[in-house]
C-alpha positions in Angstrom: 0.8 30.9 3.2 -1.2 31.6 0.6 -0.3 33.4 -3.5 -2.8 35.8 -4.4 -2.2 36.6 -8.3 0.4 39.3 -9.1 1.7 39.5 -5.5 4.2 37.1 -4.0 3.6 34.4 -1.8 2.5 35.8 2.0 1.1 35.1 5.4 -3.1 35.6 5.2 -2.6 37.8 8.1 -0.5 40.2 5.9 -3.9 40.4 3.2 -7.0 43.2 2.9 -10.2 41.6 4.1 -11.6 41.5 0.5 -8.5 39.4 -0.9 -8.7 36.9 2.9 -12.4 36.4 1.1 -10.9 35.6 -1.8 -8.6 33.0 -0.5 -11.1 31.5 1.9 -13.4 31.1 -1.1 -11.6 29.9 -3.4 -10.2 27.4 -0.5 -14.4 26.0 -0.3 -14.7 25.9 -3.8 -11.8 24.4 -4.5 -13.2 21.4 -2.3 -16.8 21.6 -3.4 -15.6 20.8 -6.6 -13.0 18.0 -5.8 -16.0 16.1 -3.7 -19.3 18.3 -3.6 -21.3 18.2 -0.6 -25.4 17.6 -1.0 -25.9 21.2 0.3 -24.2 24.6 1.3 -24.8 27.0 4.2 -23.0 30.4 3.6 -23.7 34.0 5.3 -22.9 37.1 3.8 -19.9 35.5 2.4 -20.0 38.1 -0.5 -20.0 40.7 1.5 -16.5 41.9 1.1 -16.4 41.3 -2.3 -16.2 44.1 -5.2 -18.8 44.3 -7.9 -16.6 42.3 -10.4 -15.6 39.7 -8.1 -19.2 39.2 -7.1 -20.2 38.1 -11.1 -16.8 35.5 -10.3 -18.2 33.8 -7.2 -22.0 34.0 -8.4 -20.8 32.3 -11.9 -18.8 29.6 -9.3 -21.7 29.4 -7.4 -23.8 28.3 -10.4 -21.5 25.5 -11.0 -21.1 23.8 -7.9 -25.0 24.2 -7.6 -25.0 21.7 -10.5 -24.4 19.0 -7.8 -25.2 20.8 -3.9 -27.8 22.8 -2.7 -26.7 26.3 -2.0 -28.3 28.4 0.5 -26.6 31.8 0.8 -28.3 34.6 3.5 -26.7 37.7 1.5 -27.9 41.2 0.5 -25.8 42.0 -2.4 -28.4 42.5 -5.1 -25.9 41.1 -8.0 -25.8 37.4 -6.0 -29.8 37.5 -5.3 -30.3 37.9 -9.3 -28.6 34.5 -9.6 -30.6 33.0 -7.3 -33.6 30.4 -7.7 -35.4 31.1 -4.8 -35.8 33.8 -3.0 -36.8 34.1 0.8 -37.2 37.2 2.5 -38.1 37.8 6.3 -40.1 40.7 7.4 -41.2 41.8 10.6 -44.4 43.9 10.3 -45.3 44.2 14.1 -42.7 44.2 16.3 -41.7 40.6 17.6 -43.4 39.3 15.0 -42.0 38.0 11.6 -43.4 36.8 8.8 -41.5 34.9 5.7 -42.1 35.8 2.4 -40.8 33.8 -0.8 -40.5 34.5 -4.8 -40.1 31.3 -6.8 -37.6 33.0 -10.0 -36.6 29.7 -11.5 
């Protein structure tokens, strides 16, 4: 059961994918900032997030990078921005890829 603001207390089944995001987020953070972990793996997670809700979880983000390392794979624009690091994989011949990194902190 879960009690997304301004609606009444439902099943997660019963939820749009972007607000199931929201609720499994907030879940993980809500735990990373109880008892951080040294580091984070996440993929795409901010995928099904709107623009506005993307500046919430990258602000989040910032904070519970304070005490674990965060790697995110994502290609929302908005959450790279935030980022420290940057590592991007190319494949110029086919079978073949090459790694290239951009150091913004």
């Amino acid at each position: 059961m879960i009690h997304p603001p301004g609606k009444k207390v439902t099943r997660m089944s019963l939820l749009s994918g972007g607000e199931k995001a929201l609720s499994a987020i907030a879940f993980i953070f809500s735990i990373f900032l109880i008892k951080p972990a040294s580091f984070c793996i996440m993929d795409e997670i901010d995928a099904p997030l709107d623009e506005a809700n993307v500046f919430r979880f990258n602000n989040l983000l910032e904070i519970i990078g304070e005490k674990s390392q965060i790697v995110m794979i994502t290609h929302n624009k908005k959450s790279m921005e935030f980022a420290g690091t940057l590592f991007g994989i190319t494949m110029e011949k086919k079978g073949v890829s090459k790694i290239v990194s951009v150091n913004l902190g």
